[in-house]
C-alpha positions in Angstrom: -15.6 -15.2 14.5 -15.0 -17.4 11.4 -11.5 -16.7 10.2 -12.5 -16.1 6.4 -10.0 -13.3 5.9 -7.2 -13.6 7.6 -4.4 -10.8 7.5 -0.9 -11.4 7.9 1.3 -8.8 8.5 3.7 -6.4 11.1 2.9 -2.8 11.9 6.2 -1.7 10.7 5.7 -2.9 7.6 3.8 -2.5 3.9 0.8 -4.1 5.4 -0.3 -0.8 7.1 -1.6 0.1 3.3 -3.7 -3.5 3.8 -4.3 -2.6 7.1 -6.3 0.9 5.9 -7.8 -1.2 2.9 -9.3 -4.2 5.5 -10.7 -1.2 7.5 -12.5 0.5 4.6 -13.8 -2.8 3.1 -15.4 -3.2 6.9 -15.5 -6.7 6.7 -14.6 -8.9 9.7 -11.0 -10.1 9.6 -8.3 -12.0 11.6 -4.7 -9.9 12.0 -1.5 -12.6 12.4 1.5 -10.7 13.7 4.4 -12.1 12.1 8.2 -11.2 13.5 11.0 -10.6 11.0 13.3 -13.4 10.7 11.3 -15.8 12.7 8.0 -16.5 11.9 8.2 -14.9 8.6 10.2 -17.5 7.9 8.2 -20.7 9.1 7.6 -22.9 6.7 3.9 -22.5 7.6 4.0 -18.9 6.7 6.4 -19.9 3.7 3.4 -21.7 2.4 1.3 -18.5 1.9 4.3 -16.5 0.7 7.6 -18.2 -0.4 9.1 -14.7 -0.2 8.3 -14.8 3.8 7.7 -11.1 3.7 4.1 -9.0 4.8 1.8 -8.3 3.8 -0.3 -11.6 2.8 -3.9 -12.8 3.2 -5.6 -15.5 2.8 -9.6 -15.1 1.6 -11.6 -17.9 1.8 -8.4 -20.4 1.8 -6.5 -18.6 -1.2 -3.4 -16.4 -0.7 -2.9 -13.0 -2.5 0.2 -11.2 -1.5 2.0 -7.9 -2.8 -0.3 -4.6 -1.4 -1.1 -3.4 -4.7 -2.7 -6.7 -6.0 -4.5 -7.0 -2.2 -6.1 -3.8 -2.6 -7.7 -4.2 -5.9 -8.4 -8.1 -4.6 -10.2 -6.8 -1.4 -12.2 -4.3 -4.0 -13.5 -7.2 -6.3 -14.4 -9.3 -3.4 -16.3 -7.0 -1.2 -18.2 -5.0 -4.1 -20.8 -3.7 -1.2 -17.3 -1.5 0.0 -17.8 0.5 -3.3 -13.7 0.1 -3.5 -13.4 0.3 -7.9 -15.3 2.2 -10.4 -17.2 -0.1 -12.6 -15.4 -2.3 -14.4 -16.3 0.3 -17.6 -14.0 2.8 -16.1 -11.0 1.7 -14.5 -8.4 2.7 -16.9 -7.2 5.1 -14.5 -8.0 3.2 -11.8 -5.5 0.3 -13.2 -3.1 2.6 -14.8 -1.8 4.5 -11.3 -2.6 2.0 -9.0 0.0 -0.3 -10.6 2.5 2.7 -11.7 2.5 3.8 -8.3 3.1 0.0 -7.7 5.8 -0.4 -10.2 8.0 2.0 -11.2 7.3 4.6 -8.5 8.4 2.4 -5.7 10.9 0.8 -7.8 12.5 4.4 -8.7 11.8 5.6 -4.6 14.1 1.9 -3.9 16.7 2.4 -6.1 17.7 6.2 -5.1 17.3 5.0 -1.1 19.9 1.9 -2.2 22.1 4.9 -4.2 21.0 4.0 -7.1 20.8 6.5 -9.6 20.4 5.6 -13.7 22.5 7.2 -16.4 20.7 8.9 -19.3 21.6 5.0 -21.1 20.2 3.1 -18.3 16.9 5.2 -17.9 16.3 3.7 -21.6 16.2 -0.1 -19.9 14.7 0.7 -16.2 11.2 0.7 -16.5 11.1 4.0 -13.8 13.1 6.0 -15.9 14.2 8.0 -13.2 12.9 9.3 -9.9 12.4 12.3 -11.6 10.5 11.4 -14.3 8.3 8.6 -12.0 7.6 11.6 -9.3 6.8 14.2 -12.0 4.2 11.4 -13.3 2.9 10.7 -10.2 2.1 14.8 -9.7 0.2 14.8 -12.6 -2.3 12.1 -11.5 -3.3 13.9 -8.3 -2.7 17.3 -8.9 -5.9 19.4 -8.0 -8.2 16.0 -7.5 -9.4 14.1 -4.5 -9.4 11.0 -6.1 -6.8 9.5 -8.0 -9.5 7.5 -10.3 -12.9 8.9 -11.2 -15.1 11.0 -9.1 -15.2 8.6 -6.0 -12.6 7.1 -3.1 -11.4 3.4 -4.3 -8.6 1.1 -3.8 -6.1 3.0 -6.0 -6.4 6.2 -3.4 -5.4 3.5 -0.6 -2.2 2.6 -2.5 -1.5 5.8 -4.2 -2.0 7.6 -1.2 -0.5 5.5 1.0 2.6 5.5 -1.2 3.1 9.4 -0.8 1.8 9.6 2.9 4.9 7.5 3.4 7.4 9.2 1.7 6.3 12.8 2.8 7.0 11.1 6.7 9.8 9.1 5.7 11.6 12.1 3.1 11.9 9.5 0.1 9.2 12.0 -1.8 10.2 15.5 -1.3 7.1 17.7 -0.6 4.9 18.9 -3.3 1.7 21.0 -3.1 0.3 18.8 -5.5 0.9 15.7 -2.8 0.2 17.6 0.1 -3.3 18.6 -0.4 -4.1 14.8 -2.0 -2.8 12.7 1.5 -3.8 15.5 3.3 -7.8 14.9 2.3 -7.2 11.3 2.9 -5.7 11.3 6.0 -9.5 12.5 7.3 -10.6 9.4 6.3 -11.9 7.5 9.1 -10.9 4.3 7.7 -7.1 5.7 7.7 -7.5 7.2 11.3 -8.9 3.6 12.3 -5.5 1.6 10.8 -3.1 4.2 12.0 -4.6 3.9 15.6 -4.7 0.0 15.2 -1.0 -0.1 14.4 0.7 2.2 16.3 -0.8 0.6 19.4 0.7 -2.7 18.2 4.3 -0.5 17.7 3.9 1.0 21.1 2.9 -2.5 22.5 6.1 -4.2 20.5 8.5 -1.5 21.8 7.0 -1.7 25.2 7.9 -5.9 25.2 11.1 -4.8 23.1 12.9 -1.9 24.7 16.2 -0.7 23.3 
């Protein structure tokens, strides 16, 4: 297989959301497994991403890194996928992709680090508060399928990735609202096909690695 789009990445990481992206754009890809602290940190891998964290991949020789700007990356590129409305009507499609992105994760971060923002400081963080991010994140999926237009795109993979995690990891207490969006998109064979790809690697890891 020619190694145009490779993905670099470890199952216990952010790069399951690029994981269920690669698997819905259906083109062919190479996975690198990278270890924490180790290979992460080669200067070969520094090279792709000076931060030496996952996900990462490289497309045709160029990097792109951070999920968020993967997802809509892998969109653009593979057009046949059907990944983003038309370029006429993304405003939605741009506006949660990246608030889910920014100050959604950034407020989900700083309460798991016991951070919490006085009425002062909620003026100068750009997430306001949990509160406030999680209220505004209800409001873009509440009674819809798709968090951007009538169809599936890349902003369902991040949004709803976003939320599938916290419902399973209890940083995003459980709302109806949420519920019924991950739980539509968890049918997605795509999503079935990553999650099944990825836990076999954690079982195979754990398996080599036992406590």
């Amino acid at each position: 297989m020619a190694e145009e789009l490779i993905f670099y990445t470890n199952p216990m990481s952010r790069g399951q959301i690029v994981r269920w992206m690669l698997e819905e754009v259906g083109a062919p890809y190479a996975t690198r497994i990278l270890d924490y602290g180790t290979s992460m940190k080669d200067a070969a891998y520094l090279a792709i991403n000076p931060m030496g964290k996952v996900p990462a991949i490289v497309h045709d020789g160029k990097a792109v890194t951070e999920c968020a700007a993967i997802c809509a990356y892998l969109a653009d590129a593979f057009p046949e996928a059907k990944l983003a409305p038309a370029t006429t009507d993304r405003a939605d499609y741009y506006r949660w992709l990246f608030f889910t992105a920014g100050p959604v994760e950034q407020a989900i971060t700083a309460k798991h680090f016991g951070v919490e923002p006085d009425i002062d400081q909620q003026r100068m963080a750009g997430f306001g508060s949990l509160a406030a991010a999680l209220d505004t994140l209800e409001s873009a999926v509440a009674g819809k399928a798709h968090v951007a237009g009538d169809g599936f795109s890349a902003a369902d993979v991040y949004v709803g990735s976003q939320i599938d995690w916290g419902l399973q990891f209890g940083t995003i207490a459980p709302r109806p609202a949420f519920e019924s969006y991950i739980a539509a998109l968890r049918e997605r064979p795509a999503y079935k096909r990553a999650k099944e790809i990825d836990n076999g690697l954690i079982a195979e890891m754990q398996a080599a690695n036992p406590a």
